[in-house]
Structures are given as C-alpha cells and as structure tokens.
C-alpha positions in Angstrom: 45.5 -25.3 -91.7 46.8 -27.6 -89.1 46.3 -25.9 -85.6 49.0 -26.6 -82.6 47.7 -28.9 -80.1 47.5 -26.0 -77.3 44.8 -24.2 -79.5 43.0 -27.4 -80.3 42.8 -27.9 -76.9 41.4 -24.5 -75.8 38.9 -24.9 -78.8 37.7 -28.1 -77.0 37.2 -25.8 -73.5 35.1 -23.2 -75.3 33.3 -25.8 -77.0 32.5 -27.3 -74.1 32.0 -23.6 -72.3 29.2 -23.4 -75.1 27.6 -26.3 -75.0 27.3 -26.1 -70.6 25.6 -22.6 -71.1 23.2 -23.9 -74.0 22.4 -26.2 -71.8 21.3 -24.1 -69.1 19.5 -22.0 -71.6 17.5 -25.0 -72.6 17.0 -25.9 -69.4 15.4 -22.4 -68.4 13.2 -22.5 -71.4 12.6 -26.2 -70.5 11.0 -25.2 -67.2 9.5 -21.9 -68.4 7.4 -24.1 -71.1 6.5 -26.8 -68.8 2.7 -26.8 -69.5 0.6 -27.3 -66.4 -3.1 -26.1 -67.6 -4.8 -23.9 -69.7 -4.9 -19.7 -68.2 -7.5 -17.4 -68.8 -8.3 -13.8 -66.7 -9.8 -10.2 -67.2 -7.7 -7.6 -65.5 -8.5 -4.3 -64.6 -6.5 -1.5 -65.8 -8.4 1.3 -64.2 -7.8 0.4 -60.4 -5.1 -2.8 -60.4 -5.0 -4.4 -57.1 -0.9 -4.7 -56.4 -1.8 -7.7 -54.0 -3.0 -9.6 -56.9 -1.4 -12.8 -58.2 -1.4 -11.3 -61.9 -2.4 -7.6 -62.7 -2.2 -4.8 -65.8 -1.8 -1.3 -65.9 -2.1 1.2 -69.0 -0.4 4.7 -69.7 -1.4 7.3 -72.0 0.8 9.3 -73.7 1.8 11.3 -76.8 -2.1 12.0 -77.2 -3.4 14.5 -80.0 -6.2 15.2 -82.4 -5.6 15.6 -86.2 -8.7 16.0 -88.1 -11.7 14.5 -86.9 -9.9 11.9 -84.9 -8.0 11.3 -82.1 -4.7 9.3 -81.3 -2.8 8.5 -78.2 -0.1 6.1 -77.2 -0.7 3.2 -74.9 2.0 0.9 -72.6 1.0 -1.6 -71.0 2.6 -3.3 -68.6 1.2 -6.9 -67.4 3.3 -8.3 -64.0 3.0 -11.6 -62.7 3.6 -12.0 -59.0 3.1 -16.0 -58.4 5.2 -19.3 -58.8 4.1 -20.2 -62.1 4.8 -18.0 -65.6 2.5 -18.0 -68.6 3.4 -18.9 -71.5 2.1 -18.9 -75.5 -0.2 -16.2 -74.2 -2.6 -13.8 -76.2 -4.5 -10.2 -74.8 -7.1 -8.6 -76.0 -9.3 -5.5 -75.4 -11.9 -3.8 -76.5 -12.1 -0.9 -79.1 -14.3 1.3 -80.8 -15.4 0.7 -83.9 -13.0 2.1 -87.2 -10.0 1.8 -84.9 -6.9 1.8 -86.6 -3.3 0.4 -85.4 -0.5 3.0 -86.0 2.0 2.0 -83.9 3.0 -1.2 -82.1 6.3 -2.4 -80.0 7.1 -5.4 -77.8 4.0 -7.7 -79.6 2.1 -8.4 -82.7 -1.3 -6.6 -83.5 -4.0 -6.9 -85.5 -7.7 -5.9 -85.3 -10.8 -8.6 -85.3 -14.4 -6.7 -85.4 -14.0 -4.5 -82.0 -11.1 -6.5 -80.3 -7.8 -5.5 -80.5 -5.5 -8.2 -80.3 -1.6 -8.9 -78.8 0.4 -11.9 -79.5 3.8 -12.1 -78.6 7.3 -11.8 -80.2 9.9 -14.7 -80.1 11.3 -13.5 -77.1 8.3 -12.8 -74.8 6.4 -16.1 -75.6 6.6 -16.6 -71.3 7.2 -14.3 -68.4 7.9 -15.2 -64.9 7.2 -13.2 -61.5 11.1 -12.1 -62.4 10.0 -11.1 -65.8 7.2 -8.5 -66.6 5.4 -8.1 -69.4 6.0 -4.7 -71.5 4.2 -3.8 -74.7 2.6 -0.8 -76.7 0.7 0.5 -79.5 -0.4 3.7 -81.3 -4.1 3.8 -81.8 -6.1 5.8 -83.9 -9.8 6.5 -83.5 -12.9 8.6 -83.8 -13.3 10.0 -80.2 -11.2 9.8 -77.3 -10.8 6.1 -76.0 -9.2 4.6 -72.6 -9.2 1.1 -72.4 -10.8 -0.4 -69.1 -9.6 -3.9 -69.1 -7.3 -6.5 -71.0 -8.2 -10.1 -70.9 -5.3 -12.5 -71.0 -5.3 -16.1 -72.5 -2.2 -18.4 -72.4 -0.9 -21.5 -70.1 0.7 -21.8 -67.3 3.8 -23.1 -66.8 5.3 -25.0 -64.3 8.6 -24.9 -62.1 10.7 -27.8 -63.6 14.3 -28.4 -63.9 16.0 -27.8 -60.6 17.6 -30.9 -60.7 18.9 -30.4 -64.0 19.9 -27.0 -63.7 22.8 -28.3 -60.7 23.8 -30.8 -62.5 24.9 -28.0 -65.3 26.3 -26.1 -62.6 28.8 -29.4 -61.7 29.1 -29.5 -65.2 30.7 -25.5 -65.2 32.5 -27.0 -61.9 34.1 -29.9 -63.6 34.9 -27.3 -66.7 36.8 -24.7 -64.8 38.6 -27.2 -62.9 39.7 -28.9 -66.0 40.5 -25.6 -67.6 43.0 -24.7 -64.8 44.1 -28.2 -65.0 45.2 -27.9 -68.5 47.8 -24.8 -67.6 49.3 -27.8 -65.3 49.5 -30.6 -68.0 51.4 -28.0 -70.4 54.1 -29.4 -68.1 53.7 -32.6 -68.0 53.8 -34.1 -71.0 53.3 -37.4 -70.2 49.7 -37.2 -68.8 48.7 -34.0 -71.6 47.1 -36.9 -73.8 44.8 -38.2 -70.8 43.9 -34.5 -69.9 42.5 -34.6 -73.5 40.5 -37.6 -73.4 38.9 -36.2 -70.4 37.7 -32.6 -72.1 36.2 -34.7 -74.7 34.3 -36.5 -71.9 33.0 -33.2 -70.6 31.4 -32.3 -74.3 29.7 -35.7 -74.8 28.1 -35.5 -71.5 26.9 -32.3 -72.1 25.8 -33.5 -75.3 23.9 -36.2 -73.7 22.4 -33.6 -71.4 21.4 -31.6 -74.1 20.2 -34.3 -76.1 17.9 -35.6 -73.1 16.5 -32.7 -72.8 15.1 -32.1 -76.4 14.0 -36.5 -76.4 11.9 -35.7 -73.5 9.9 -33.1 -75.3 8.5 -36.6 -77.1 8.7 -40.0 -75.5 7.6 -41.5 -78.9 11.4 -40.5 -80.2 13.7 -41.6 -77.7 17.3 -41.4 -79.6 16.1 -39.4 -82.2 18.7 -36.8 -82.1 21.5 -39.3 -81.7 20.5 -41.4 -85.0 20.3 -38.7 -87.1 23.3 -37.7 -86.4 24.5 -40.5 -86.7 22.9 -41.1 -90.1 24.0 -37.8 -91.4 27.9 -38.4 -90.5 27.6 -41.3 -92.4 26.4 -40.2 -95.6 28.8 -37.2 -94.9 31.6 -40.1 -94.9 30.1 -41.7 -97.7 30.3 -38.6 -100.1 33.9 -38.3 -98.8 33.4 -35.1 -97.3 36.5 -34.2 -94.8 36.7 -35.1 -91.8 36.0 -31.5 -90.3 32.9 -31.4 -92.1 31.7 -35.3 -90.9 32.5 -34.0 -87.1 30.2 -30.9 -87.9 27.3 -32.8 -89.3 27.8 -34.9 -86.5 27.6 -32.4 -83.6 24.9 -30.2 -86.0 22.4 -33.3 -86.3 22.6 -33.8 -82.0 21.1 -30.3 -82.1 19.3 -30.3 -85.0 15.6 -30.1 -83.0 16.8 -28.0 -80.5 13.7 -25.6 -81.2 11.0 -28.0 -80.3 11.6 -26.7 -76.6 9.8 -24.1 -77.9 6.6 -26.3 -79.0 4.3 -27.0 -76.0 4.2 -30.2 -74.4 0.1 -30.4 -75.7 0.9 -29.8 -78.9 3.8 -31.6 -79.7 2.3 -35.0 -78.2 -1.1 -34.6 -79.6 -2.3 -37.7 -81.6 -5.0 -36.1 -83.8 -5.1 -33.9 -86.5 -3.2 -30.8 -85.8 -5.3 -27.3 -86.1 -3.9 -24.7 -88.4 -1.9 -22.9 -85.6 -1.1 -26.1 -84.1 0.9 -27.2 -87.1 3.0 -23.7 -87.4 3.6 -23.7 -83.7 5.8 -27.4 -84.7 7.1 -25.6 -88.0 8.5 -22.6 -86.0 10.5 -25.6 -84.0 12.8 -24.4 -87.0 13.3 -21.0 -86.9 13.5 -21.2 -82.7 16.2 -23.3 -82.7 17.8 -21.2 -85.3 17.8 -18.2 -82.6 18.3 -20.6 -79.9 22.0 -21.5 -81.7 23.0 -18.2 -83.3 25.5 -17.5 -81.2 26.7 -20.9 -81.2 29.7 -20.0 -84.2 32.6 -22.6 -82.7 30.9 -25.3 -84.6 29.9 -24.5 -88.2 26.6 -25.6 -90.1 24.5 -25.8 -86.4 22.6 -23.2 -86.9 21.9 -23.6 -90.5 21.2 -27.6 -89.8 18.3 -26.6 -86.9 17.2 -23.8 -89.3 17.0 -25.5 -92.3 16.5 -29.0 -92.2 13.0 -29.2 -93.3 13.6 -27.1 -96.4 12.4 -29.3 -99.7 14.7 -29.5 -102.8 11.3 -28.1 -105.0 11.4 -24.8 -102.7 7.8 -25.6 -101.0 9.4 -26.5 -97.5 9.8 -24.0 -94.2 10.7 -21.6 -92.9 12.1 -19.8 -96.0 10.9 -21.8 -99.0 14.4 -22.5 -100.2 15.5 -24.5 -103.0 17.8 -26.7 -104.7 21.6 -25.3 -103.5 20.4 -22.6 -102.0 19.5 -25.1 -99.5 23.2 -25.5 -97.2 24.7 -28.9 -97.6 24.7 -29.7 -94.3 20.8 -29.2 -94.0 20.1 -31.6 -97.3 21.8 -34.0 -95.7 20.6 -33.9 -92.6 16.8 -33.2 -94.3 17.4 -36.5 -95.7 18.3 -38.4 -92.1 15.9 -36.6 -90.4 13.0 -38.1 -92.8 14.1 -41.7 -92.8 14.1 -41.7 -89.1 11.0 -40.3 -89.0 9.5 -42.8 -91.1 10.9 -45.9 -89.3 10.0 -45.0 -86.2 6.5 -45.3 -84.0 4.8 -42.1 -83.8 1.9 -41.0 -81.6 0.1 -40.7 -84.8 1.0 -43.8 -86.6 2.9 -46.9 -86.5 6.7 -46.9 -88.3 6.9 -47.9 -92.0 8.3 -51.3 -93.2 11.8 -51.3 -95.6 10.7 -51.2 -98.9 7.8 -48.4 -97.8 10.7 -46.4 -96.9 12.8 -46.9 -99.6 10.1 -46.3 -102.3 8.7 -43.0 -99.9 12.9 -42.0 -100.1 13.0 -42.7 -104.0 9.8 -40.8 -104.8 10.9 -37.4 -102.5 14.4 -37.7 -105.1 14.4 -33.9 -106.6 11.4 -33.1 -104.7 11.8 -33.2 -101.3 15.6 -34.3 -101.1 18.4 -33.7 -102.9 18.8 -36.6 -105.9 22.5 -36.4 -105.2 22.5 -37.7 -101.5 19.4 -40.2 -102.0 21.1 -43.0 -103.0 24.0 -42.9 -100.2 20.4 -43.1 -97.9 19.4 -45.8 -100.1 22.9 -47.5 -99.9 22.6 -47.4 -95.8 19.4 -49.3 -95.8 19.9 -51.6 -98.2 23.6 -52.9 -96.2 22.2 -52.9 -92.7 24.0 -49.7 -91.6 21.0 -48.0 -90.0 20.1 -51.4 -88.5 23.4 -50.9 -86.5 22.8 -47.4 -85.3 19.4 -48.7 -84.0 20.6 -51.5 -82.0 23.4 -49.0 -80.7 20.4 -46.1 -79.9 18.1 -48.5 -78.5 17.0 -48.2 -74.8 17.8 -50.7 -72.2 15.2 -53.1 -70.8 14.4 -50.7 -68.0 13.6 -48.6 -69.9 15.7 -45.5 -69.4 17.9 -42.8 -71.4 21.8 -43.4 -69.9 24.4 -41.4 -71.3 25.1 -43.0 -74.1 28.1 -40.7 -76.4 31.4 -42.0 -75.8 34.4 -41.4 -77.6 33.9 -44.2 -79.7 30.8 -42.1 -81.5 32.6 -39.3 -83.0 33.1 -40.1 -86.5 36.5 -40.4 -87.5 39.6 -39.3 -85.9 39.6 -35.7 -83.6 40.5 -34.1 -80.9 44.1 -34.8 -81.4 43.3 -38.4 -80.5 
C-alpha cells in the first residue's frame, strides 16, 4: 500500500524517536557494564551497618513446620550506596545440610554441597546506588535455620558515558525541533523536500551513535556493524527482494550485535580460550539484544536479525536450535554476512583468512551452517569485488578514528520519499 507523504514523514520522526531512546538505553547499560575490577565481600545480615558502602539484610516470613521439617520464606535485599554498581554478580550463603529450594523470585537458585547459590535474571545483571537489589526464596530444611551472612561476588562497574549521554539529549533537542518544524513545512511546499532530507540526517546520526557504541565494545571490529549491513542489503538486492525488505535488512544488520553491551568488556576481548561460562556469556549477546529491541516494532525483522543470526541451517546453532525455514529470512541472510565478515577480518584471537579460505569455509557451511539458497549470492559478492568496495568505504581514516560515516548515499535503494 502506498502511504501519503505526511505519514511517511511522521514514520521517519518515530523512527528516529526510537532509535534516540535506544540510544540512551545503550548508553546506560554501556556505563553500567563498564568493567573496572573484579568485587568480592561478606556482609552481615544480622547487624548491617547503614553507613556502609554496600550492605544486606534478610526477612523471615511465612515460617511453618510440616512433618519433621521446617520452612520459612526469606527476602533479601542487598543496597549499594557508592559511585560504582556491580555487575554480573553472584551470592551465596550457607545452609544446612539436605536443604531443599521451594521457592525462588527475582534470581536463579540452585544448591552446591552446603552453599546456596543466587545468580541473577536478565534484568538484574547490575544495580546502582539508585537501584537495590531484591530477591527471595522458600527454603526447606531439617531444623530452624537463619542465615548470618551472604557473600557477594561480581565486578564493578564504572561511571562512563556522560558525554555521550548529552549528546543523545541534543539529539531529542534537534528531534523535537524538527518535529514542530515539520507542522510549519506542511505550508510550504517548496522547502517540504529539504525538511525531509534533514529527518533522514537525524536517523543516520543516531545510527552512527548507536553503531559506535556497540564497535567499541571490540576495537578488533571497527565497522563491523556497518559491513554487514551492508553485505546483507546486498544479497537482499541480489535475490530481488523489495525494496522495503532491502531497507529492513539494512537497518536490522546496523543493530544486529546490539546484545554484546551485555558481554563484559574482559570477556569479550579476551585472546585465549574462552571458559565454559565465558563462551555462553558471548552466546547470550543473542538473546540480550533480542530483549534489548523488542519493543523496537517500526522496523521489521530487527529483533528477529539480533536474535537469530547465529542460528545454523542443521538446527545445532543458538539460542533456540532452529532449523532450515524455521530460521526467519532476514536472520539467514544476515547469518551468512555476519560469518564472512568475521572470517576476513583480524581478530584478537587470529589473523583474518585469505579469499579462497573463505570461499571454500562459505561453500563447506552450504546446508549446514547457511542456507544453500543464499550461499552463492555471498559467493557471487566475493568473487566480483563487491565486498572489496564496502571495505574501502568502512575503512578508518589514517588517524585512526570512527567519524560518522552513514550518509544518505548508504541506504540501499530509493526511500524516504527521496
């Protein structure tokens, strides 16, 4: 259906309503997960000190007997009163022996010899001095039990992103003014094409925000984000998908890493072999940038794209093991840009791979890893100097830094009413 240029036009504002307030999520999560060192404590939670930096209480409630054991309810409440938050933390205390969980809310629990053990949910991965920590469980054992003290393991984080977080706010600035700006050009016909170029301005430098922010989770893939999107849209073209969907791709592979915010700055950057938890801490990049974009509906396939992308085609990829179709289009595609770039680029924990490495890698992943039908358009790009192109356009200057680089000349095909 062919939309009016007035709703086109307020479609571009909330767009770029929704990518300034993304923006500033990231950055809050940005500065929440800046890792400054490694945090360990034991706190008291029979006499708490409220002048200390970081302290615990615990509350019984509900408490009973059934036959030959006891039960009571627990919530605990952990508050942090300094500068810094603590994030990717863990608590444990201690418990008598046969203890059994019935009950749990706000965390994960499990049991390890006599230690009870709380890891967080998605949402309480960090908390701040603005932010206190909440969380309870049902316990179960053979005499009456009150814990004395939790010890609390995790990192601290530092206060980044100030700088960052005004230059959103000019951002909102620029957007509301441009929004009231656009009631004026109704009138004025002659300038309402200008007025339009300029919105589109507004989105690609949020973009570009956004974008830096998730590159400088890892200097070792400056442009990252930007080339496969710029990949993907291709092999969109290619397949002669319309031009809706090529814009979709597009704007879906800028954000398709948007979880690795989540992934500390140690592990992320770390040039040996990865421990066990290591390695799903980067695999859940997938499913937090999936909750990161949910609410992000004005462009379609985003969320699916950050979600998805490192799905295989055999079903043995993450998070959810899907396979063949099942997998959304948009992902396969993107699954496929996202691996060649990784392969011809330097990593901390390798150097890039030549032509014909990648080619053959690309051609042996056909039906397993990728989808056969969009291998050979990746194929295609290699073999006529296409992705050679988008390098030279993605590559840094000489000093060395990230300018804003999205123009209107990027988007793929013709939009915006352009």
């Amino acid at each position: 259906m062919k939309l009016d240029k007035t709703t086109e036009t307020l479609l571009i504002f909330l767009t770029a309503f929704v990518v300034l307030f993304t923006a500033l999520f990231v950055n809050k999560v940005c500065a929440d997960n800046n890792v400054s060192s490694e945090y360990t404590i034991d706190l008291s939670l029979t006499g708490a000190k409220l002048s200390d930096g970081v302290y615990a209480t615990v509350s019984r409630s509900g408490e009973g007997n059934t036959k030959n054991r006891y039960y009571a309810q627990y919530d605990f409440v952990v508050k942090n009163n300094e500068k810094k938050g603590i994030s990717n933390w863990k608590a444990t205390i201690d418990v008598p022996k046969d203890t059994e969980i019935s009950n749990h809310w706000g965390v994960e629990t499990h049991i390890d010899g006599d230690k009870l053990i709380f890891t967080p949910e998605f949402y309480n991965l960090s908390f701040t001095n603005d932010n206190d920590l909440e969380f309870g469980v049902v316990l179960n054992t053979r005499d009456s039990f009150f814990p004395e003290k939790i010890t609390l393991r995790g990192y601290r984080t530092g206060n980044a992103g100030n700088v960052f977080t005004r230059i959103i706010y000019v951002g909102f600035v620029i957007w509301a003014a441009l929004f009231m700006g656009f009631f004026v050009s109704k009138f004025n016909l002659k300038n309402y094409r200008e007025k339009q170029k300029n919105d589109v301005r507004i989105i690609l430098q949020s973009m570009n925000t956004f974008i830096s922010f998730i590159d400088a989770k890892d200097p070792y893939t400056r442009g990252h984000s930007r080339r496969v999107a710029m990949y993907a849209a291709e092999i969109a073209k290619r397949m002669r998908l319309s031009e809706d969907e090529v814009q979709n791709i597009y704007y879906a592979g800028l954000l398709h890493d948007a979880g690795k915010i989540s992934v500390p700055d140690a592990v992320l950057n770390k040039p040996g072999k990865l421990s066990d938890e290591e390695r799903k801490q980067i695999q859940d990049h997938t499913v937090a940038g999936g909750k990161m974009l949910k609410q992000m509906t004005s462009l379609r396939g985003i969320r699916e794209i950050a979600l998805y992308h490192h799905e295989r085609y055999d079903g043995t990829g993450y998070p959810e093991g899907l396979a063949g179709e099942n997998i959304p289009l948009y992902a396969r595609i993107v699954g496929v840009a996202d691996a060649y770039d990784a392969m011809s680029s330097n990593r901390v924990y390798r150097r890039h791979l030549n032509k014909d490495e990648i080619i053959e890698e690309i051609q042996q992943g056909s039906g397993t890893q990728f989808d056969p039908n969009i291998v050979p358009y990746m194929v295609d790009m290699i073999n006529d100097g296409y992705v050679n192109v988008v390098k030279m356009e993605t590559a840094e200057n000489d000093s060395g830094s990230n300018n804003i680089h999205l123009t209107e000349d990027d988007i793929p095909g013709v939009y915006m009413g352009f």
